[in-house]
N, CA, C and O of each residue as an XYZ file, in Angstrom:
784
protein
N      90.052     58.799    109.817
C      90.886     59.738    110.573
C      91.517     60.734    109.595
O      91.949     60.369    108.501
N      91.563     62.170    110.077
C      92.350     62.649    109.098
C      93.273     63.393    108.883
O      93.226     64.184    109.825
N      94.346     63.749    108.060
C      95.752     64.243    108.864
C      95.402     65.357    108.476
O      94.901     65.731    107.415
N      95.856     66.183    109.921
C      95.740     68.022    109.987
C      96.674     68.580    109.596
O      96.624     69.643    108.976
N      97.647     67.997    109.871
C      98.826     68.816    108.712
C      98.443     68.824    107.285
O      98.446     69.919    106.723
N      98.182     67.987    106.749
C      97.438     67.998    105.435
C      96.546     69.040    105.326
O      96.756     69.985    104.565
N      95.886     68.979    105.795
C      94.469     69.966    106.138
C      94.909     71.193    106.095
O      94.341     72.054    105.424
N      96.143     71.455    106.919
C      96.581     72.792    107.318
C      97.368     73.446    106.385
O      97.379     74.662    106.191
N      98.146     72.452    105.707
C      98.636     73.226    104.506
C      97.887     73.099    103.773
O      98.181     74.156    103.215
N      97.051     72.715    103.159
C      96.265     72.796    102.158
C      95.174     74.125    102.288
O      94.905     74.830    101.315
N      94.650     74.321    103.530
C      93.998     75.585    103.905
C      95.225     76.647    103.907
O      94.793     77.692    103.421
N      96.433     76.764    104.227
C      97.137     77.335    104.218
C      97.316     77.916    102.698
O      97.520     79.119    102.540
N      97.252     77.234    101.850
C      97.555     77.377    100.306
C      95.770     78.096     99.980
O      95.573     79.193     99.457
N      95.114     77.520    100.263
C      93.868     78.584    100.431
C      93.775     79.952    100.528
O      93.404     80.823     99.742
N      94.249     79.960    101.823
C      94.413     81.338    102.394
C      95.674     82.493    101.629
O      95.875     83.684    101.387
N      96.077     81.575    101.536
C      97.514     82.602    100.501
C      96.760     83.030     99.308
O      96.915     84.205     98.977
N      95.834     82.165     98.477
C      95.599     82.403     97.196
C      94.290     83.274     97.101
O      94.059     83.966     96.110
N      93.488     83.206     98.133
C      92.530     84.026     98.911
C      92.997     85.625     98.779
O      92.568     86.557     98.099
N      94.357     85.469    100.001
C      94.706     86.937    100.121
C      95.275     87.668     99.013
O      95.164     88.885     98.862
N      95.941     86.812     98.178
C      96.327     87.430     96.904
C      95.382     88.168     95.967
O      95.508     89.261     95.416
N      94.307     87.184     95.935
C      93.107     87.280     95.208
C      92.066     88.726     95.500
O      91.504     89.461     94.689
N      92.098     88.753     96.998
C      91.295     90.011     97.730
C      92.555     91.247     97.559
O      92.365     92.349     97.044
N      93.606     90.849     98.015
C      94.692     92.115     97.489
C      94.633     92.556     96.302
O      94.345     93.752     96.262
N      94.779     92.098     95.379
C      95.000     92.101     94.051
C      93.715     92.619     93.113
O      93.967     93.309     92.125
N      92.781     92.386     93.333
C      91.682     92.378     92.316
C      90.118     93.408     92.937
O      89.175     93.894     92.312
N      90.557     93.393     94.778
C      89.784     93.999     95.674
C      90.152     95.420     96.172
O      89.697     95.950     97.186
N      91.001     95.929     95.349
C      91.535     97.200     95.999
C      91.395     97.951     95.501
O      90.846     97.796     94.410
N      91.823     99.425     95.966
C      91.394    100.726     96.071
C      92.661    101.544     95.964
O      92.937    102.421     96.783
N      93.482    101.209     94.848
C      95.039    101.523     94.390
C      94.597    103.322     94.715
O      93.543    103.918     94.492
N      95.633    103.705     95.196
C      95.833    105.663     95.199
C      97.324    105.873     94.744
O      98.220    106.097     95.558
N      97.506    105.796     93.530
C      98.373    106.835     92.902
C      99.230    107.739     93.454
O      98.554    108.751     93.639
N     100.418    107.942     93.841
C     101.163    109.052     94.134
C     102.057    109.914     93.081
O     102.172    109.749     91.867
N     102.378    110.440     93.541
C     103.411    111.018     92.842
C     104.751    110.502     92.918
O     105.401    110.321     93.948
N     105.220    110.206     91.331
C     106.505    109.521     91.449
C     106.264    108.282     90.852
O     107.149    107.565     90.384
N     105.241    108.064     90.865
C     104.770    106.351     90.284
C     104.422    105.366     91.246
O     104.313    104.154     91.057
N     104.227    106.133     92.503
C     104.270    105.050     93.734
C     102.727    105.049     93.758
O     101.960    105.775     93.126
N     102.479    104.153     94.556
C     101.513    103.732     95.153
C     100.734    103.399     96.530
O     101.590    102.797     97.178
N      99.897    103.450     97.096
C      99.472    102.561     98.459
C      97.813    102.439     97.711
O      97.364    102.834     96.635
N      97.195    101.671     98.907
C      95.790    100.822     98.756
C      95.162    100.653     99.855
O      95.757    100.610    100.931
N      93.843    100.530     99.737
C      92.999    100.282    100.650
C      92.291     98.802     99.958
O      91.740     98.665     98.866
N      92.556     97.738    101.096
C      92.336     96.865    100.704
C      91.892     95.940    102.255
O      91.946     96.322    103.424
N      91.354     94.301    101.535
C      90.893     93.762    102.613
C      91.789     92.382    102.771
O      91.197     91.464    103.337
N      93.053     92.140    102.369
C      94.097     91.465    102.440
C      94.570     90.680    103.715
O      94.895     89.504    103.881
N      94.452     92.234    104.916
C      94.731     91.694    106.024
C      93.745     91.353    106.699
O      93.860     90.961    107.860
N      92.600     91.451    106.070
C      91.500     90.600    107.244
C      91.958     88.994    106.579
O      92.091     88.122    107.438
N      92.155     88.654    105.400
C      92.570     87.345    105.503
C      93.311     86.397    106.254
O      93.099     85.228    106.578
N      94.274     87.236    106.454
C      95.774     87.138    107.411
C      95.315     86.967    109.042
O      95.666     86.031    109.760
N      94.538     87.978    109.406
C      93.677     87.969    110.723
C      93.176     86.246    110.593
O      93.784     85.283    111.060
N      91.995     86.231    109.879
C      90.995     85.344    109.855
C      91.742     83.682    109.460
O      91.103     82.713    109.873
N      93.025     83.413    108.700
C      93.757     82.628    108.589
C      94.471     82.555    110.011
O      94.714     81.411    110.392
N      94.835     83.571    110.834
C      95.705     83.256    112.131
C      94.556     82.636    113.106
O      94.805     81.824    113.996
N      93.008     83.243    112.744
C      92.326     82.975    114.075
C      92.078     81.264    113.779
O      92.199     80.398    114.646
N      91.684     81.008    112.266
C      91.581     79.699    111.886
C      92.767     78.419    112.151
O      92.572     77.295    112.612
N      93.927     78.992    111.720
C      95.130     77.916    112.145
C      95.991     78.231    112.767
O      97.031     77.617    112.526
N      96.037     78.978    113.526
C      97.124     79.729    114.181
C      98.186     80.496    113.839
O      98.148     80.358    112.617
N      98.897     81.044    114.006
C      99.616     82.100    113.940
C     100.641     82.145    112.729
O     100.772     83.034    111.887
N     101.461     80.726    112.892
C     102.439     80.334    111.924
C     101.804     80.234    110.235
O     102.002     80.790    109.155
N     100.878     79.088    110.844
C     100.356     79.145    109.125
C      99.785     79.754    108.462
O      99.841     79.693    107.234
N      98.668     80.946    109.514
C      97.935     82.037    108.822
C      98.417     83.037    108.698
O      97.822     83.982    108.179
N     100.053     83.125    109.297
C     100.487     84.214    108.802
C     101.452     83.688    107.283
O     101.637     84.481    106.360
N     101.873     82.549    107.262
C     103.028     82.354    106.130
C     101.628     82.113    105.006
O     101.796     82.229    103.792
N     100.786     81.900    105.376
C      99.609     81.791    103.739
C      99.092     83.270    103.522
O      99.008     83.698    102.371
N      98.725     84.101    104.658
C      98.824     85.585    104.114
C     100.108     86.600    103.729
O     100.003     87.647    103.089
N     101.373     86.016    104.289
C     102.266     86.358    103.870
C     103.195     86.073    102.156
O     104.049     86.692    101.522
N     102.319     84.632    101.943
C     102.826     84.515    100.820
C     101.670     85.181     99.882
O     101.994     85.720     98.823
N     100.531     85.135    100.238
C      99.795     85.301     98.917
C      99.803     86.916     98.987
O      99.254     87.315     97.960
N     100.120     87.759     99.615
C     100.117     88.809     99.764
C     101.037     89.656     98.786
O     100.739     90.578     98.027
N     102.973     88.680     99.212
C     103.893     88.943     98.717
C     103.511     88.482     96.940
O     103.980     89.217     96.071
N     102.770     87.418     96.571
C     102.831     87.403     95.284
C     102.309     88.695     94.793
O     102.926     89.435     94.027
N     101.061     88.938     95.311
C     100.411     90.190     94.321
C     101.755     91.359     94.478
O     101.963     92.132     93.542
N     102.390     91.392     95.394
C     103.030     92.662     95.276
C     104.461     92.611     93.863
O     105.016     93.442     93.144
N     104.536     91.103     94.089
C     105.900     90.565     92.728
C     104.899     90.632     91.766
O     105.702     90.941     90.886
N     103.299     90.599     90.873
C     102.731     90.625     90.092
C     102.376     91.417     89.858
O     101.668     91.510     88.856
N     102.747     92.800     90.900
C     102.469     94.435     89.958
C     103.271     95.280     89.993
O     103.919     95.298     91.040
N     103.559     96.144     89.146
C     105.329     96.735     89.053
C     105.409     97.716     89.996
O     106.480     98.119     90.450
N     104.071     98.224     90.395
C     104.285     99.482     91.446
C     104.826     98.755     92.844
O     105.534     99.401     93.616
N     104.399     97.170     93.172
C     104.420     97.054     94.071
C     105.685     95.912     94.522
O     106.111     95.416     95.565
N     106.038     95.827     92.771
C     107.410     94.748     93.219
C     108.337     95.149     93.796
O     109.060     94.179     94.027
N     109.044     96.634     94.438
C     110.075     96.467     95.213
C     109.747     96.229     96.673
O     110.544     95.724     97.465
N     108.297     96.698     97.030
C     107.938     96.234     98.294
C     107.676     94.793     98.918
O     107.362     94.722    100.106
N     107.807     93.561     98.091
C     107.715     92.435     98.486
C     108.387     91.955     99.772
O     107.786     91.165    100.500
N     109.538     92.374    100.063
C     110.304     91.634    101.162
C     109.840     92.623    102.683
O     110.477     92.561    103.735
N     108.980     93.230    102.528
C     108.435     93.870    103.419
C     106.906     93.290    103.949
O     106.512     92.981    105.074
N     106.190     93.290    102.519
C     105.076     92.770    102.662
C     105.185     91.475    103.035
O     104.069     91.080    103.375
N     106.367     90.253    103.175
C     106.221     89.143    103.737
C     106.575     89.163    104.975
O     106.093     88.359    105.773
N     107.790     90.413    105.458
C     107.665     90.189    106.910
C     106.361     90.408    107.641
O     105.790     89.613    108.387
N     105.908     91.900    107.217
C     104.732     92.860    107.601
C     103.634     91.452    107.704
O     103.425     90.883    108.775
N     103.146     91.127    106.695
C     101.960     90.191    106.671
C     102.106     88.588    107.655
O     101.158     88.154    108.310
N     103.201     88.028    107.590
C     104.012     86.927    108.895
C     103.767     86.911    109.983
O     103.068     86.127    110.625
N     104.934     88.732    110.607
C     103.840     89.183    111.928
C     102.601     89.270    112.129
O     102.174     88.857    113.207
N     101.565     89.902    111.028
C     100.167     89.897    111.305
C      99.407     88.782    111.844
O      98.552     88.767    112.729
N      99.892     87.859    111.136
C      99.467     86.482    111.304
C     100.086     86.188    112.525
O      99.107     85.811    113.169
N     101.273     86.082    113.466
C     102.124     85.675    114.613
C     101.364     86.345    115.655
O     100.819     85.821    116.626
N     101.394     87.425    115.365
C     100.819     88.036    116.878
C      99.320     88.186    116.997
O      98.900     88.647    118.058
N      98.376     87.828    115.963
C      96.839     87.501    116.178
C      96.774     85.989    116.768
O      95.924     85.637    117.585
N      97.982     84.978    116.141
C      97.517     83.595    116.856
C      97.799     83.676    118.183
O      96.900     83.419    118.984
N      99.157     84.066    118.662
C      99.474     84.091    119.781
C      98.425     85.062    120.685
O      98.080     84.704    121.811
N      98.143     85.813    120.325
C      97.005     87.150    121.282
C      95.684     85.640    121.403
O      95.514     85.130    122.510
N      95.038     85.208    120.405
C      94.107     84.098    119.892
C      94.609     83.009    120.846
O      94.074     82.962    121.953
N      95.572     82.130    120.549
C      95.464     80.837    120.680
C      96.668     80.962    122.037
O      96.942     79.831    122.441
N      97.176     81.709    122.550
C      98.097     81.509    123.564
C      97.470     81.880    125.032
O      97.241     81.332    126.110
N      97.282     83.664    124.140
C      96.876     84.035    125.530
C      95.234     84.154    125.701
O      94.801     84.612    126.759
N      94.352     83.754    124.692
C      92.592     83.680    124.939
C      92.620     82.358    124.884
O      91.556     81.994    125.385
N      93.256     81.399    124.547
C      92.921     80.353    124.254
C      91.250     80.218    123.492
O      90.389     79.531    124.042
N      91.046     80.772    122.525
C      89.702     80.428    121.869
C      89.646     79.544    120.828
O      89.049     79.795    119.780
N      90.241     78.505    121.054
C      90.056     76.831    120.528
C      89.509     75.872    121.565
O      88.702     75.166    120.959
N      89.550     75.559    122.649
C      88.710     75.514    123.804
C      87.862     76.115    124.230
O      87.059     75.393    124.822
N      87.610     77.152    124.231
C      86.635     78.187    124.944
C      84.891     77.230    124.140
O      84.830     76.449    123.189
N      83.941     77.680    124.900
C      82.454     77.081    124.205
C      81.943     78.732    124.962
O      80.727     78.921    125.015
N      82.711     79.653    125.416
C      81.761     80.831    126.176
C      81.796     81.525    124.559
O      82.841     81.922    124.042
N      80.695     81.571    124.014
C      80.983     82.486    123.217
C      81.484     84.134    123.418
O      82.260     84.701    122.647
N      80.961     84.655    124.430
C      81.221     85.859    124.859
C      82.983     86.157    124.611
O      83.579     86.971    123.906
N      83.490     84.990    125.630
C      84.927     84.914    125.950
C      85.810     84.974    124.158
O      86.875     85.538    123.908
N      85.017     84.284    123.290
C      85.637     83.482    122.169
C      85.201     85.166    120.957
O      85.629     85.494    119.850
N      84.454     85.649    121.665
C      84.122     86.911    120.620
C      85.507     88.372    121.211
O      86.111     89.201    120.531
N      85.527     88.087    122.722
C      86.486     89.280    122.630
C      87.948     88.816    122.740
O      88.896     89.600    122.704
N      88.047     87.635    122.861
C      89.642     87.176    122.247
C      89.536     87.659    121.134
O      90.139     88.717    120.955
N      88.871     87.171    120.166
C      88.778     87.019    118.753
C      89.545     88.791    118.464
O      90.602     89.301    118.093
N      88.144     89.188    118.941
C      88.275     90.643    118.495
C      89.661     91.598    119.507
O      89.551     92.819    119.394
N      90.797     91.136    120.368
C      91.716     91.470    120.948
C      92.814     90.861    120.332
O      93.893     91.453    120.313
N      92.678     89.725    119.811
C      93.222     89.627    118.650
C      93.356     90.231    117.405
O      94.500     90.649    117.224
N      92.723     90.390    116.649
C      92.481     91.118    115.356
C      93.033     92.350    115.673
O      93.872     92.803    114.895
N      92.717     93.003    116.697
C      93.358     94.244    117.155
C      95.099     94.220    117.396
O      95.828     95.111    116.960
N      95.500     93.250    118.025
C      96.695     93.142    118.303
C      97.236     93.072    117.018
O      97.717     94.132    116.619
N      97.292     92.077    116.226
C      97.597     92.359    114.606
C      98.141     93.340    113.608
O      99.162     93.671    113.006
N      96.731     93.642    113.799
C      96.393     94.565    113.376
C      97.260     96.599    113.759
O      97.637     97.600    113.150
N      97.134     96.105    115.016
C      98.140     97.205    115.399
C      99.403     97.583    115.675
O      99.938     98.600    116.117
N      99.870     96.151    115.182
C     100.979     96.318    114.945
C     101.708     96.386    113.493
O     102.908     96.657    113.525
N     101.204     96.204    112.430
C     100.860     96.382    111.323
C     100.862     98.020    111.338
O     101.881     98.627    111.008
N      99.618     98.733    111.754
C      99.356    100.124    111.851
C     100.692    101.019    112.266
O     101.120    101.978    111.624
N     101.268    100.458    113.533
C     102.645    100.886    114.059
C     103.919    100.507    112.966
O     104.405    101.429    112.311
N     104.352     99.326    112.828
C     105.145     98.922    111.869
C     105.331     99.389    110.551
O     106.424     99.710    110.085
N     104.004     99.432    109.820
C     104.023     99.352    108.039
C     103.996    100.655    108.079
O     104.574    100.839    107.008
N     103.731    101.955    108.560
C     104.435    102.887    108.305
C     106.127    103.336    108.375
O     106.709    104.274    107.831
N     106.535    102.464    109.102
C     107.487    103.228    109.824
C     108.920    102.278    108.775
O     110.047    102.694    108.505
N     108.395    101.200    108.479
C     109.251    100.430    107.579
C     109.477    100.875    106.574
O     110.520    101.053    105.944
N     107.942    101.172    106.303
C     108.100    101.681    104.972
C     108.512    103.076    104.000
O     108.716    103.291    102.805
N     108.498    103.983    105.466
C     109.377    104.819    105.493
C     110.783    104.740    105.235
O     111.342    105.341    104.317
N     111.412    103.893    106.165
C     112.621    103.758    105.678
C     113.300    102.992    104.453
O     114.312    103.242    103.799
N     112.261    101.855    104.386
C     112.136    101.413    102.674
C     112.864    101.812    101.912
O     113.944    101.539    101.387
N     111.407    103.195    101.912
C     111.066    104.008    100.195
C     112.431    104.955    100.421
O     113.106    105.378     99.483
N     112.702    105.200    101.779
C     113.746    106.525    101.913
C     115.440    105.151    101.097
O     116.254    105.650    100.321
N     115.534    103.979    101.414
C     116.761    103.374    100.392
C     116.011    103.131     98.987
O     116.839    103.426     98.125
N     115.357    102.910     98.652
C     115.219    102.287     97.801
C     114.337    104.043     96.200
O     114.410    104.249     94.989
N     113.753    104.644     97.294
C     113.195    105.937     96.332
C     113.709    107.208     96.651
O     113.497    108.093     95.822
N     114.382    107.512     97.737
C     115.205    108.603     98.139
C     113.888    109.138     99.220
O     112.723    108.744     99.173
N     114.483    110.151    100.185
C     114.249    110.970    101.014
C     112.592    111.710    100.632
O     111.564    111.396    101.232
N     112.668    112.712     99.528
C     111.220    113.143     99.813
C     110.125    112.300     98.988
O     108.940    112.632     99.009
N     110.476    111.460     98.437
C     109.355    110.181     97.551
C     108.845    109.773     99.047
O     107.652    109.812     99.347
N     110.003    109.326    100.069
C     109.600    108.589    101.492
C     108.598    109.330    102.042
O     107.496    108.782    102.047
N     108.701    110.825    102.676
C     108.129    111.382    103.202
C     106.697    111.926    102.786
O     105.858    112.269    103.619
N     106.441    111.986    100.988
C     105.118    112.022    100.232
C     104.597    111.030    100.840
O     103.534    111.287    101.403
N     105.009    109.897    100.928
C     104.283    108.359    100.825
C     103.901    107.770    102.452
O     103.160    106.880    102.869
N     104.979    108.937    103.217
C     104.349    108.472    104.614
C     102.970    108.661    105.422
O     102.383    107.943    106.232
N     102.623    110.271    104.712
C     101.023    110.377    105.379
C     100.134    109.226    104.749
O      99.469    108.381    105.349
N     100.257    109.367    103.706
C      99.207    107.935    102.891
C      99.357    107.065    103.016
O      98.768    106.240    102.318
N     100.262    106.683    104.005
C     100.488    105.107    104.311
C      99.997    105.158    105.819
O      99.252    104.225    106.120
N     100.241    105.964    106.700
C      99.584    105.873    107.937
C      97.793    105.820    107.510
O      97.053    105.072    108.148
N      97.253    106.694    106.383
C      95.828    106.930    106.397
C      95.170    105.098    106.078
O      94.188    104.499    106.518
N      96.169    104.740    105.214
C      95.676    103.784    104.247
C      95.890    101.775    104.960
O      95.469    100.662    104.645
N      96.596    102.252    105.788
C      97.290    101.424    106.800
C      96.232    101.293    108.279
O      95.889    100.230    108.796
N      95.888    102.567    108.710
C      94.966    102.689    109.448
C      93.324    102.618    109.266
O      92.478    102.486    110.150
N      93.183    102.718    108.153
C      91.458    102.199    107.651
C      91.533    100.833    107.199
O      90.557    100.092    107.317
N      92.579    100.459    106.709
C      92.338     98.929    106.608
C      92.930     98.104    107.654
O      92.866     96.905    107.382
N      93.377     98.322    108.547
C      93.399     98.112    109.914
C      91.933     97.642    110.573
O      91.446     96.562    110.909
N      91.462     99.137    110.574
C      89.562     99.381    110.933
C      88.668     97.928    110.520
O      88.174     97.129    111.316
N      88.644     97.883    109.266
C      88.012     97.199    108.255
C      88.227     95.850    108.045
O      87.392     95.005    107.722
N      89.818     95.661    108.322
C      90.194     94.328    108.808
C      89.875     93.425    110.103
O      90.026     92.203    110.109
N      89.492     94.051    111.014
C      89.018     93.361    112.393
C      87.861     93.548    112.218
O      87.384     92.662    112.928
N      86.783     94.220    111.650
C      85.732     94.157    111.620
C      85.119     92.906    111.036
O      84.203     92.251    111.532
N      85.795     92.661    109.849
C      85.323     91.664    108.504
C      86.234     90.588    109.098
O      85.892     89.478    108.690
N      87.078     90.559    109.766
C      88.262     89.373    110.119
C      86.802     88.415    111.551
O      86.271     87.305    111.605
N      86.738     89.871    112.530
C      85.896     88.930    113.425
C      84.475     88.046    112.713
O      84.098     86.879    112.818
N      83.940     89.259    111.953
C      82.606     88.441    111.518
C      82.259     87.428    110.744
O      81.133     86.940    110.648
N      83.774     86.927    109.877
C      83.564     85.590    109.270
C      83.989     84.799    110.216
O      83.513     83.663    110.195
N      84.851     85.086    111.163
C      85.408     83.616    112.427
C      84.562     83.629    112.750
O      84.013     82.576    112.426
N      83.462     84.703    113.699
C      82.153     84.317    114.521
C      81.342     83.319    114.378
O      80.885     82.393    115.047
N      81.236     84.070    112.542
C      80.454     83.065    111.814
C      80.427     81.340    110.764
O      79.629     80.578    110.217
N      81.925     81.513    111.030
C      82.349     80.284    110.242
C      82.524     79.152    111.400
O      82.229     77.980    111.169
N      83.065     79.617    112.767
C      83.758     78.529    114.000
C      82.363     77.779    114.082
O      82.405     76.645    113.606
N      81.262     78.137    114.536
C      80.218     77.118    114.714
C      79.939     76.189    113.662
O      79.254     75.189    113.876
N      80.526     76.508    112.302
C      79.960     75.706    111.280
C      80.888     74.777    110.780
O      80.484     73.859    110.067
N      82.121     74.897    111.068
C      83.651     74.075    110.757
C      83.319     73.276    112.361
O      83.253     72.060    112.183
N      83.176     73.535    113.343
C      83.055     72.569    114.543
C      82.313     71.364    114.557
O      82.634     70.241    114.945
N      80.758     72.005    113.827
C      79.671     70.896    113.611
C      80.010     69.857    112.399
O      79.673     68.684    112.564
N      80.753     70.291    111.018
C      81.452     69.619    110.486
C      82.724     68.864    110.317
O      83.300     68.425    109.321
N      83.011     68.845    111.713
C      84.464     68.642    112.527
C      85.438     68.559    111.747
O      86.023     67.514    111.462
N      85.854     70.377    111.071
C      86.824     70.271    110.318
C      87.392     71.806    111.319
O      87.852     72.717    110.629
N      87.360     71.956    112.327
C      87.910     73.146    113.448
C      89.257     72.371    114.212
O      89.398     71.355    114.893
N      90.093     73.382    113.729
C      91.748     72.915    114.415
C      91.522     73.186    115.441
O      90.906     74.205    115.753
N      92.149     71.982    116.570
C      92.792     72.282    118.048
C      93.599     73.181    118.080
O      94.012     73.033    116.930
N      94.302     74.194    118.550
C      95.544     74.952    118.651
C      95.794     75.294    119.981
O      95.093     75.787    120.865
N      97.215     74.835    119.906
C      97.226     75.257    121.636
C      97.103     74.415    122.447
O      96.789     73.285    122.074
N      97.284     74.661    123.648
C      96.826     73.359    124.719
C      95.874     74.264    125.702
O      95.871     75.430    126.098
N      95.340     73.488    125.819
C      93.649     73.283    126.645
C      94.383     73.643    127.621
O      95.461     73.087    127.830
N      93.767     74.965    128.636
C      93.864     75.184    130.085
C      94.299     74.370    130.638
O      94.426     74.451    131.859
């Protein structure tokens, strides 16, 4: 028999060190002016693909932490940490809940059904992320870098926010598609949720 909490934090610690790993070493840093920064990166498909895997709580606090480390491990990005753990938390909260509350696709066997949860999920996430991480981070950079550093950094954060948005549900659905049949047959696929 084997304990899923175990399981779950331990995949949880996965997934954090995962997203750190794809943040950190997988990105597409753009330079601003001022010394700032944003990225195009594939971070939050982890965060997605950790919420669709364990649900909401843990795939968002393992993309939220491993996320927040890379941002404390690079100087452009250490004052943004306490953002990037809320920002990345929610990502993870509102893909399980869109996932595991309201599709219920831990029960489902329709694949059809289990592909456009999946992918109404990732979207939900995801778009709130798109809505949010600009608008935070606007006000951020406006305490923490002053007024027009904020407003440089806001178009490039909607552009950079919104393609990895794109890129994140794309790559988020096609490893769940492809991983759920193969964690089921090796009966290592979490229940989440309660069954209809």
């Amino acid at each position: 028999m084997r304990n899923e909490k175990v399981q779950k934090l331990t995949l949880t610690a996965l997934m954090a060190a995962l997203s750190y790993v794809i943040f950190t070493f997988l990105q597409i840093k753009v330079t601003l002016p001022g010394g700032s920064a944003t990225s195009f990166h594939l971070g939050n498909a982890v965060v997605v693909l950790a919420a669709l895997l364990l649900g909401g709580v843990y795939g968002g606090i393992g993309g939220a932490i491993g996320m927040t480390i890379g941002d404390l491990l690079d100087p452009i990005y250490i004052t943004g940490a306490p953002k990037t753990f809320f920002l990345k938390l929610m990502i993870g909260v509102i893909t399980g809940l869109v996932a595991h509350k309201l599709g219920k696709i831990t029960y489902s066997t329709d694949k059809k059904h289990v592909f456009k949860w999946t992918v109404l999920a990732a979207c939900a996430g995801m778009l709130f992320n798109f809505i949010f991480d600009p608008i935070i981070s606007y006000f951020y950079d406006m305490l923490i870098l002053g007024k027009p550093m904020a407003q440089l950094k806001i178009a490039w954060s909607v552009t950079t926010t919104g393609v990895n948005a794109v890129i994140s549900v794309i790559a988020a659905t096609i490893v769940y598609v492809a991983l759920r049949p193969v964690l089921i047959k090796a009966n290592l696929f979490f229940k989440i949720g309660k069954e209809k």
